[in-house]
VOPAGU-2260 file (C-alpha; in pm, 1 decimal, decimal comma):
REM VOPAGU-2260
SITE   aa  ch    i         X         Y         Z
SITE  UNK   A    0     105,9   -1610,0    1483,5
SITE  UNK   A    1     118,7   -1455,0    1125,9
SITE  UNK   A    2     -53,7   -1173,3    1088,7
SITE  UNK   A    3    -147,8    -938,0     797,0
SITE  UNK   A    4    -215,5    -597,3     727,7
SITE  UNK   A    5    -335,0    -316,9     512,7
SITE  UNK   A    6    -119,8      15,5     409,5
SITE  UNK   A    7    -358,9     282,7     282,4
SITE  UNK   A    8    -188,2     548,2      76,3
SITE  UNK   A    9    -254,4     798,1    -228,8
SITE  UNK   A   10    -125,4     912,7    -546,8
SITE  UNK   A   11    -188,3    1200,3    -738,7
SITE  UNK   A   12    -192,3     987,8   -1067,4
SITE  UNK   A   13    -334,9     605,4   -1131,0
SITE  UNK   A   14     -13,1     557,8   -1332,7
SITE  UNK   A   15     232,2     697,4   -1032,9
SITE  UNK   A   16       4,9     433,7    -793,2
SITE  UNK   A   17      70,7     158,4   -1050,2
SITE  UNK   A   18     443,1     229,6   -1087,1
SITE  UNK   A   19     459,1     195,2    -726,7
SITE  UNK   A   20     217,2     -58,9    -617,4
SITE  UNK   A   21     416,7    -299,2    -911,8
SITE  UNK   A   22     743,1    -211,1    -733,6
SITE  UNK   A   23     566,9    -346,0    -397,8
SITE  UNK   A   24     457,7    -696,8    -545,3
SITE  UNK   A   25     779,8    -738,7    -778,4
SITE  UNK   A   26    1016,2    -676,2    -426,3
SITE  UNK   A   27     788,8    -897,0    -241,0
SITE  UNK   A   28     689,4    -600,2      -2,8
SITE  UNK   A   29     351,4    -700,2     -82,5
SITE  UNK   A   30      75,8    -961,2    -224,5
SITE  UNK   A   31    -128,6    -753,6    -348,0
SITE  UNK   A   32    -185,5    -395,9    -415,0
SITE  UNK   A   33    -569,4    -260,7    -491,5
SITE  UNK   A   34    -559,7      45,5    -721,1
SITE  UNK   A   35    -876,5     294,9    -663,6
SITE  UNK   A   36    -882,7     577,9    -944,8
SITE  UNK   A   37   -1130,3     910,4    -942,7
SITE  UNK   A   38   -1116,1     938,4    -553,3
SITE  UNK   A   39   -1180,1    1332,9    -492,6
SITE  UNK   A   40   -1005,2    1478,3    -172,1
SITE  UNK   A   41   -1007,2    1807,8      -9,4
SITE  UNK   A   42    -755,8    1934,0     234,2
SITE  UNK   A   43    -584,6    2154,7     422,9
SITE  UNK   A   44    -248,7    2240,1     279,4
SITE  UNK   A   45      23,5    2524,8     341,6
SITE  UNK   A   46    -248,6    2720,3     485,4
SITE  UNK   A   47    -513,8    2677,3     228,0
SITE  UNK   A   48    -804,4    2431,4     134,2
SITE  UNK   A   49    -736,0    2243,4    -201,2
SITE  UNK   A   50    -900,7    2002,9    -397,3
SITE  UNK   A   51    -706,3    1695,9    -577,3
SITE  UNK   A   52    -831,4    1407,7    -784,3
SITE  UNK   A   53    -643,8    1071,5    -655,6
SITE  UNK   A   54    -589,5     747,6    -680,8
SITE  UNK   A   55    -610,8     538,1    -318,0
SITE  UNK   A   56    -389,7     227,0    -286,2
SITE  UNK   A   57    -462,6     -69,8     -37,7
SITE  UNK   A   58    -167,0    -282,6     -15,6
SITE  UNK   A   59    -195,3    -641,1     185,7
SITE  UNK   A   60      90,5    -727,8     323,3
SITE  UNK   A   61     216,2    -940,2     635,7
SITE  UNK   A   62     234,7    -717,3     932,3
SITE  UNK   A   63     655,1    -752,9    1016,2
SITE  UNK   A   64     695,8    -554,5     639,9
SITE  UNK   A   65     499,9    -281,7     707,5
SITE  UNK   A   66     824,0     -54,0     816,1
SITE  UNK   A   67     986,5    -143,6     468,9
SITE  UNK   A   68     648,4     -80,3     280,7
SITE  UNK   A   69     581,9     244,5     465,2
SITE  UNK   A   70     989,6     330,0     357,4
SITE  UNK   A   71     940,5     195,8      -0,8
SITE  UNK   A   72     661,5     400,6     -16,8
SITE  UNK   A   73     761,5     708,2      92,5
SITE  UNK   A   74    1081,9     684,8    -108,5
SITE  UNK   A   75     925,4     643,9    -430,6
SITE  UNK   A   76     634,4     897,1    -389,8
SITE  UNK   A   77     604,6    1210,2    -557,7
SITE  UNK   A   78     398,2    1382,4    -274,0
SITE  UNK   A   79     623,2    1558,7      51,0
SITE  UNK   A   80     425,0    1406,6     243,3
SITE  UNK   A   81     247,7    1153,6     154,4
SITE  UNK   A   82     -54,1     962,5     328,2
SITE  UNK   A   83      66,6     682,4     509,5
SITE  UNK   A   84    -158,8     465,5     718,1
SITE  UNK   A   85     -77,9      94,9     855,3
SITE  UNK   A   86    -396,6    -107,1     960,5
SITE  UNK   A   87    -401,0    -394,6    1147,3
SITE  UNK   A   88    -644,1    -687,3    1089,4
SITE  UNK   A   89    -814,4    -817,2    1316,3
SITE  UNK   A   90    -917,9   -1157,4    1080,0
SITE  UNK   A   91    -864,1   -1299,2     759,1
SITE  UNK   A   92    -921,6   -1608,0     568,4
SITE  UNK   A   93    -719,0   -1847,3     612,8
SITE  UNK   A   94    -706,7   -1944,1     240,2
SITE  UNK   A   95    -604,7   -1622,7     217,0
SITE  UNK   A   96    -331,6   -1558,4     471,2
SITE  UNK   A   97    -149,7   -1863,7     358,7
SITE  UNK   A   98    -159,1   -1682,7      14,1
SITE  UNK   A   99     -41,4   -1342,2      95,4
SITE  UNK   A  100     256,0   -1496,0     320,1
SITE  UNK   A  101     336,1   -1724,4      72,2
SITE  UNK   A  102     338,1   -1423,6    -123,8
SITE  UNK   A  103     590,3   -1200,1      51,5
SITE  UNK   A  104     824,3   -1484,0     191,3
SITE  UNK   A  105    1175,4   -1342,8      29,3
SITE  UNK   A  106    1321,6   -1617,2    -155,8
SITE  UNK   A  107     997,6   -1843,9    -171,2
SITE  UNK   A  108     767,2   -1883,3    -445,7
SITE  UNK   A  109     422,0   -1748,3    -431,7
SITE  UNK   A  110     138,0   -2019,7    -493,5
């Protein structure tokens, strides 16, 4: 059964998300990447609470490439460590799913 999934990440910049998220769709990693600017985060980091402006990306993907996307992206962020979360769906249209695995099938073109 194919099956899809999201990858939730951040960026510190919309253009470091976009650099990225193009690199994802032009390797085929991904269908789709959705591109969130002016998200406002606070954290815990190296012992201190900090505040960031950031940019959250949703990538959709088919569920066997989410080791390469969660490699890609960690190899092209800027962050140490960056926010990495895989997240199964449960449903999707089927309209849809044909798309996005038509649209990360290596070799194949996307319709």
């Amino acid at each position: 059964m194919q099956r899809a999934i999201l990858v939730y990440t951040t960026f510190s910049t919309v253009v470091e998300a976009e650099r990225v998220g193009e690199a994802l769709v032009e390797a085929r990693l991904a269908a789709c990447v959705n591109i969130l600017p002016g998200m406002i985060s606070h954290y815990r980091w190296e012992g201190e609470i900090a505040r960031a402006e950031e940019a959250v990306m949703l990538v959709k993907t088919r569920a066997e490439l989410g080791e390469d996307v969660r490699a890609a992206i960690r190899a092209l962020h800027s962050y140490a460590t960056p926010m990495i979360a895989v997240i199964p769906l449960a449903s999707m249209d089927g309209d849809t799913l044909a798309w996005l695995m038509a649209a990360t099938e290596r070799g194949e073109p996307a319709t």
